[in-house]
LODO-212501 format. One record per residue (C-alpha): residue in three letters; x, y, z. Coordinates in pm, whole numbers, always signed. Example, Ala and Ser with C-alpha at 12.3 -4.5 7.8 and 13.67 -1.06 7.14 Angstrom:
# LODO-212501
res,u,v,w
Ala,+1230,-450,+780
Ser,+1367,-106,+714
# end
This chain:
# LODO-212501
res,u,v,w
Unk,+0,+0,+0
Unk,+155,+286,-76
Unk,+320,+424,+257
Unk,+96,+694,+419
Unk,-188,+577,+247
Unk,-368,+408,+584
Unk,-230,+380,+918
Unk,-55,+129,+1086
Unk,-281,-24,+1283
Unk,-545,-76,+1013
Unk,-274,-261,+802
Unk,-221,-513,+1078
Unk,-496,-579,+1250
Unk,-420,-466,+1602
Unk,-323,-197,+1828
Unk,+99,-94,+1771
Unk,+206,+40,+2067
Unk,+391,+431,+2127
Unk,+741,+161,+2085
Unk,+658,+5,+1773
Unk,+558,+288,+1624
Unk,+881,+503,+1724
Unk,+1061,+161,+1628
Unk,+945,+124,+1293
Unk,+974,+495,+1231
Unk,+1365,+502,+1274
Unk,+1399,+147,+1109
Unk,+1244,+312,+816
Unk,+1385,+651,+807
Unk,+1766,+444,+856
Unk,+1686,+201,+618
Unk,+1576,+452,+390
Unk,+1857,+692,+399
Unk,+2112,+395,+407
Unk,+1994,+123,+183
Unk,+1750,+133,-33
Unk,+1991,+368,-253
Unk,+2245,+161,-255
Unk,+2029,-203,-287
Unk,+2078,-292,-622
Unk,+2424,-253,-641
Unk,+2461,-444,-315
Unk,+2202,-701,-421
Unk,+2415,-835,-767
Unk,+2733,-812,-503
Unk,+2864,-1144,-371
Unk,+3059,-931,-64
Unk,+2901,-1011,+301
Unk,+2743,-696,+401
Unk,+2909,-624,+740
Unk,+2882,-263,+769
Unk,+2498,-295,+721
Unk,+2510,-607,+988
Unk,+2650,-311,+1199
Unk,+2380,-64,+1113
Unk,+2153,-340,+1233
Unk,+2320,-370,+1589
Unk,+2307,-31,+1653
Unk,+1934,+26,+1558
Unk,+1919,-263,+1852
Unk,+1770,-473,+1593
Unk,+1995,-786,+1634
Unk,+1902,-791,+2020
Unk,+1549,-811,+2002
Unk,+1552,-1181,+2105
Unk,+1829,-1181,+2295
Unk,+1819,-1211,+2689
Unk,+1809,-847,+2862
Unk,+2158,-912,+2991
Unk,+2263,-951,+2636
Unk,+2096,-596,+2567
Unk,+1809,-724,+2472
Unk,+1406,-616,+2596
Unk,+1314,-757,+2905
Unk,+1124,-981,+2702
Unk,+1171,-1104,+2364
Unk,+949,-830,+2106
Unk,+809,-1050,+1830
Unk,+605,-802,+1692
Unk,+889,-546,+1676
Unk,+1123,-821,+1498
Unk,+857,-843,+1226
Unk,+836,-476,+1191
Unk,+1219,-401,+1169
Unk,+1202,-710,+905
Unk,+898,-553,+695
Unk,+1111,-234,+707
Unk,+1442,-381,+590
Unk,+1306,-550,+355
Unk,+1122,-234,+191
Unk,+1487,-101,+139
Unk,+1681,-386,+111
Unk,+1544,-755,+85
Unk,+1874,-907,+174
Unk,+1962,-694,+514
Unk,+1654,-785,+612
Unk,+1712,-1156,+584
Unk,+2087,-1125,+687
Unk,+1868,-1019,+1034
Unk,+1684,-1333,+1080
Unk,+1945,-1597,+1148
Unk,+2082,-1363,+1457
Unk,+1689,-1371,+1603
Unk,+1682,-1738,+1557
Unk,+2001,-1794,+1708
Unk,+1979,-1552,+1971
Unk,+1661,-1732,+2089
Unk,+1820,-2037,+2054
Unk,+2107,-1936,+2273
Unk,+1885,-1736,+2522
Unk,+1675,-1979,+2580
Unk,+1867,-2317,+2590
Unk,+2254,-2225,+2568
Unk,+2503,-2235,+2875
Unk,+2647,-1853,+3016
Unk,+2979,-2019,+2838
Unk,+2860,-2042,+2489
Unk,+2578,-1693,+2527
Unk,+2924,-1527,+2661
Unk,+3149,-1687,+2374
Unk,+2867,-1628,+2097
Unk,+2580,-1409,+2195
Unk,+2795,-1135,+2295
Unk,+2965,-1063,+1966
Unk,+2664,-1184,+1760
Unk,+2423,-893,+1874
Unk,+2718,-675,+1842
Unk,+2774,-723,+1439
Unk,+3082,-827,+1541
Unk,+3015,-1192,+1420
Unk,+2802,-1446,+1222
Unk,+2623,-1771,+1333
Unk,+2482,-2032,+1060
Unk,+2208,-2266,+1151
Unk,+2283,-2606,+1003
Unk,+1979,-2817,+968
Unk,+1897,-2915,+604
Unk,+2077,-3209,+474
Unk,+2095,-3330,+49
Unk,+1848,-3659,+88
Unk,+1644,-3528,+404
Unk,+1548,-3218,+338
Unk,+1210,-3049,+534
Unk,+1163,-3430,+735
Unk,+1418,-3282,+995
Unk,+1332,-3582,+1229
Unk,+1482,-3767,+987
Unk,+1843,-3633,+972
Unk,+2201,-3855,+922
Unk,+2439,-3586,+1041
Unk,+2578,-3801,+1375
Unk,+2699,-3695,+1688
Unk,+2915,-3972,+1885
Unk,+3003,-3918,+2260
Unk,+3362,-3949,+2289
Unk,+3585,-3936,+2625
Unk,+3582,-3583,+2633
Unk,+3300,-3449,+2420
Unk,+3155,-3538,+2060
Unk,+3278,-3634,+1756
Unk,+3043,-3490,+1391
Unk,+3016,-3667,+1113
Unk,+2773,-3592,+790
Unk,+2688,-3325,+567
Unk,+2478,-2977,+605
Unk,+2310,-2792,+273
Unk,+2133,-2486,+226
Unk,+2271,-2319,+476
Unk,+2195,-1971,+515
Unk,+2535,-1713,+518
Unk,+2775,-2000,+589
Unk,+3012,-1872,+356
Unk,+3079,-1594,+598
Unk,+3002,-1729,+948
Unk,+3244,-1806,+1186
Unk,+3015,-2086,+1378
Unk,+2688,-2297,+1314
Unk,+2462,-2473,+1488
Unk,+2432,-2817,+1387
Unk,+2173,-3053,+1459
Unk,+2294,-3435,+1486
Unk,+2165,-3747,+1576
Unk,+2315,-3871,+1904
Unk,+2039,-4178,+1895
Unk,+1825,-4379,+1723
Unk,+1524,-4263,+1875
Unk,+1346,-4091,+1581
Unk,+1300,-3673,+1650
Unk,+1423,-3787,+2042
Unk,+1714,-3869,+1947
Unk,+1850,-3546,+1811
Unk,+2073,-3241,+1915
Unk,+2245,-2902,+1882
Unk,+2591,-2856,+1856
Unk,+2801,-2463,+1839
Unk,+3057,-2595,+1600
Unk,+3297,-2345,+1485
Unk,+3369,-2379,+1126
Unk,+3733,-2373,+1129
Unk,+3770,-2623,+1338
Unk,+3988,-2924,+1221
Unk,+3756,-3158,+958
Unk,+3533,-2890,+811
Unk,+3481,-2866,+457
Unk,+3268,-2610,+277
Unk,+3114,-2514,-64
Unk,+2886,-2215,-182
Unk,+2613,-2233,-374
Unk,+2548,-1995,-637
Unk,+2187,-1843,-632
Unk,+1991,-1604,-871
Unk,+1929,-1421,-608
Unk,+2042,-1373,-188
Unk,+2362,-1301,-330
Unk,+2526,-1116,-75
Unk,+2427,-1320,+200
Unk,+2508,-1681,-13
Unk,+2430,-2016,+71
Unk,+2656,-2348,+129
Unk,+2753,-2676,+267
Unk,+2909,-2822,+504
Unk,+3066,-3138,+540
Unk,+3206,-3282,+855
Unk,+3492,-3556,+894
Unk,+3554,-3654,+1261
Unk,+3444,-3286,+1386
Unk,+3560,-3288,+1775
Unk,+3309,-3058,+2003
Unk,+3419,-3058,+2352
Unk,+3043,-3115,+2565
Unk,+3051,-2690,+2628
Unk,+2918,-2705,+2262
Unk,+2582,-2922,+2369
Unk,+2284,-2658,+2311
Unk,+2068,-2777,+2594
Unk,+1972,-3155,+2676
Unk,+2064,-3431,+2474
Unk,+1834,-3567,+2227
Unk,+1578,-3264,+2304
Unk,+1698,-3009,+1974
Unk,+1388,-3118,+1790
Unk,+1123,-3170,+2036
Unk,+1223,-2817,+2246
Unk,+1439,-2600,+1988
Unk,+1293,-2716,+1694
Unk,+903,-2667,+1805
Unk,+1043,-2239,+1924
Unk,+1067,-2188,+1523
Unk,+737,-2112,+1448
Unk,+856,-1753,+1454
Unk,+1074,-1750,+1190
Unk,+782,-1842,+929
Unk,+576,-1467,+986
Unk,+915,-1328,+984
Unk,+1056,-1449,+651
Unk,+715,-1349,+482
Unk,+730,-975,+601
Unk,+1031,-966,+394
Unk,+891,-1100,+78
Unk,+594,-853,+196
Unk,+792,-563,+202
Unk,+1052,-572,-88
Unk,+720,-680,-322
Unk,+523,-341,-177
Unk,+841,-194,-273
Unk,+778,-300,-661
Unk,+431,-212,-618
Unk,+477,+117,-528
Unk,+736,+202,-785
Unk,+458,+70,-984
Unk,+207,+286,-953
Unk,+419,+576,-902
Unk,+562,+469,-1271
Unk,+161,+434,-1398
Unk,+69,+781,-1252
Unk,+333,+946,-1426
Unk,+361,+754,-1760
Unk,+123,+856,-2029
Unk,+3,+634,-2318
Unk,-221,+683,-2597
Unk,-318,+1084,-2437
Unk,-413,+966,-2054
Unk,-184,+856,-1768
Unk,-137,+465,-1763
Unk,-311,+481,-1413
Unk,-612,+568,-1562
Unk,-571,+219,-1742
Unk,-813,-66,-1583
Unk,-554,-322,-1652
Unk,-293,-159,-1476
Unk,-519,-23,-1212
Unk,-725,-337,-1113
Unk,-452,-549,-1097
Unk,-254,-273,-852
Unk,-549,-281,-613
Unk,-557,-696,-625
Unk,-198,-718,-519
Unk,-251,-432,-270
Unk,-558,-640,-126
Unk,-352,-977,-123
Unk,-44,-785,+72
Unk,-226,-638,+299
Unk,-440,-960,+418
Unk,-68,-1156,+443
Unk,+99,-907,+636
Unk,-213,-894,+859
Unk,-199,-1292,+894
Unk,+212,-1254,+940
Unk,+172,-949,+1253
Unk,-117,-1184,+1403
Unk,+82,-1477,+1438
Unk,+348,-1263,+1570
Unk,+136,-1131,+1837
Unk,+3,-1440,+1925
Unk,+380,-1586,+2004
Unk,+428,-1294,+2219
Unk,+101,-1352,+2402
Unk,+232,-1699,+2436
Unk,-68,-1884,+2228
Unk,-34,-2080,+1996
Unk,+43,-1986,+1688
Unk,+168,-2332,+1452
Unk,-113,-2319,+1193
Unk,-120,-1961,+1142
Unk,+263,-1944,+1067
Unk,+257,-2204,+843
Unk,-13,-2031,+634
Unk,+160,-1684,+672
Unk,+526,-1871,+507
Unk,+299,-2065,+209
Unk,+60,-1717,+110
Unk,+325,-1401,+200
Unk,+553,-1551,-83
Unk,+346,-1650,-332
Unk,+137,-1332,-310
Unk,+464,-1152,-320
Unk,+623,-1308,-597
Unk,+273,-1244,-807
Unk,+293,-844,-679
Unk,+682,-839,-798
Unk,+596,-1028,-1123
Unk,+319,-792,-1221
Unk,+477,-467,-1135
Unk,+803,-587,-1325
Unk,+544,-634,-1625
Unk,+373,-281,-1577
Unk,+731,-111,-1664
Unk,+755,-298,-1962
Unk,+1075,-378,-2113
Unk,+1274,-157,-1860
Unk,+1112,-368,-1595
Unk,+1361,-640,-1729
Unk,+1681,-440,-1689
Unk,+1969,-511,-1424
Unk,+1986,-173,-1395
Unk,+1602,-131,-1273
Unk,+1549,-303,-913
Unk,+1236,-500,-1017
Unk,+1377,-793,-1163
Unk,+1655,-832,-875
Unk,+1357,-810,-612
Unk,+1157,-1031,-796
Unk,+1481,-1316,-835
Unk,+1535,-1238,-422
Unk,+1139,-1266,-357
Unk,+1159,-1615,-485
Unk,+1380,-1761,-220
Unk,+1096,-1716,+46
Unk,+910,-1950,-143
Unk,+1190,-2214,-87
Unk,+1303,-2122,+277
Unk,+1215,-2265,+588
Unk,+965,-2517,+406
Unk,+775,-2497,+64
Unk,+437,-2416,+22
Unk,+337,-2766,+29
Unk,+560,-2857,+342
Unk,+330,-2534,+517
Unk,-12,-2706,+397
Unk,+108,-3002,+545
Unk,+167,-2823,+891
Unk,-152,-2675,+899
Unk,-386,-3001,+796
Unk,-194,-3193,+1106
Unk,-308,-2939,+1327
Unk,-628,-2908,+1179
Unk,-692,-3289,+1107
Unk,-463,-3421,+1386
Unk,-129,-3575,+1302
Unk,-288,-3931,+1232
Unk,-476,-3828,+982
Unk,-208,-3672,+758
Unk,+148,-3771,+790
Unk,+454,-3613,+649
Unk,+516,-3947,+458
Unk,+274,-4235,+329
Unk,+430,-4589,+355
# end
């Protein structure tokens, strides 16, 4: 919608409060003065964007999860992690995703690590000073995460890796991941979480070149005989999937907002481009075919980000919120990418131009539909907790 259009609160569905407000206000007017004129350029770049990870840490916006001693809120603002996202993302799709693996793994930390690794990792991490990969996917497992191979053997004085990690968000730059690794049998019981620093002796890695997330990349990791001393054990044994795992919903809301907001992005620039282009002696806005189609999108945005900001506010109310973040991670990026892909179209052929920021946001947009679980994986989600899990299992034997 384009910005000043409606308030807030009617966008989302609920009351922002006075620090949400003033929060998204100075995300915005930073994000806005600082990236958005230098996105494109940034966006076909494969360099790691650590000044802009430093912008983030001193808008607070990498602490937002993080325990109050960490300078974080005194408890962890949801809500506010969407909005900085939505923001971000509005200026620059890929600083806004370079800030969701620090709230995931500041949670993680915060919630399960030991003062040890929060002191060796959190510290620096909602700093900017360092990176922290999440290392979950594996090549012939893929969203059946109960089902991983990575292994974790107990040896005399801690653990020793073996197996392979892919798709793994930023690894190319981080200096540790957390790797989850079957120390049993037991199905999803018998998993855990590992801080494994990636130069450690036995680490192998690869990138993996993308049409779009460029500057925050993607790889693998392979271990060989990885040795973690037991400090590295994130939590309980075999309890990474059943109690780290099931705090992720979170991250699903999250990674819509930014397909949300770079694709209002294109949709502005749209109609902005349709008010001021003339064809055939009237504006192009006065065009039903560019005008209905505007509104549609507009309608669809606004009714995902609503759906995104409600399951947000239901995690911070501490309700459950499975179903509704599955549905917010299967509709915010396919109503995105459609927004994007139209409002590419409306430029015409300078909508398909490296030099014109549609077609990057509309490659970018397109890894949301592939993160953190297709579309299908997400319909699956919600008919187990509609239906009940019996009903309709991940796999059919």
């Amino acid at each position: 919608m384009p910005r000043g259009s409606a308030s807030d609160d009617e966008l989302h569905g609920f009351r922002s409060t006075p620090e949400q407000l003033a929060l998204r206000e100075s995300v915005r007017r930073a994000a806005g003065a600082s990236l958005a004129p230098t996105y494109l350029a940034r966006a076909q770049s494969t360099e790691f964007p650590w000044d802009q990870l430093r912008l983030l840490a001193d808008l607070g916006l990498l602490a937002l999860l993080a325990p109050a001693r960490y300078g974080g809120p005194s408890q962890p603002e949801y809500v506010a992690s969407g909005i900085a996202c939505e923001e971000l993302a509005y200026a620059d799709f890929n600083v806004a995703n370079l800030l969701i693996p620090p709230l995931i793994i500041s949670y993680i930390l915060g919630e399960f690590g030991s003062t040890q690794l929060c002191e060796q990792w959190l510290a620096p991490l909602v700093a900017g000073e360092t990176y922290v990969a999440l290392g979950l996917t594996e090549p012939e497992v893929g969203s059946d995460a109960a089902r991983l191979r990575t292994s974790a053997v107990e040896s005399a004085d801690g653990w020793l890796i073996n197996g392979e990690k892919t798709s793994i968000t930023a690894v190319p730059h981080a200096s540790a991941c957390i790797v989850f690794a079957r120390t049993s049998p037991a199905g999803a019981r018998g998993i855990s979480a590992f801080m494994v620093p990636l130069d450690s002796p036995g680490v192998s890695q690869t990138s993996i070149p993308d049409s779009g997330w460029k500057p925050i990349g993607r790889g693998s990791i392979t271990f060989e005989d990885v040795f973690v001393p037991r400090s590295a054990l994130i939590g309980e044994v075999g309890q990474a999937f059943t109690k780290v795992m099931a705090g992720f919903d979170f991250t699903r809301p999250l990674l819509a907002l930014t397909a949300i907001g770079a694709a209002q992005a294109s949709l502005d620039e749209a109609a902005d481009y349709a008010r001021q282009r003339s064809t055939f002696g009237a504006p192009l806005a006065s065009n039903e075919g560019i005008s209905f189609p505007l509104v549609e999108h507009i309608t669809r945005l606004v009714a995902a980000r609503t759906l995104c900001y409600q399951a947000l506010q239901r995690r911070e109310d501490g309700d459950s919120h499975t179903a509704l973040a599955a549905m917010c991670k299967w509709m915010g990026p396919k109503v995105s990418v459609e927004a994007a892909h139209d409002a590419l179209l409306m430029f015409g052929h300078y909508g398909y131009t490296t030099d014109n920021p549609l077609e990057q946001r509309l490659r970018d947009i397109i890894a949301v539909e592939i993160a953190d679980g297709t579309a299908q994986i997400q319909k699956i989600i919600i008919a187990r907790e509609v239906l009940g899990r019996d009903f309709v299992p991940y796999t059919r034997t």
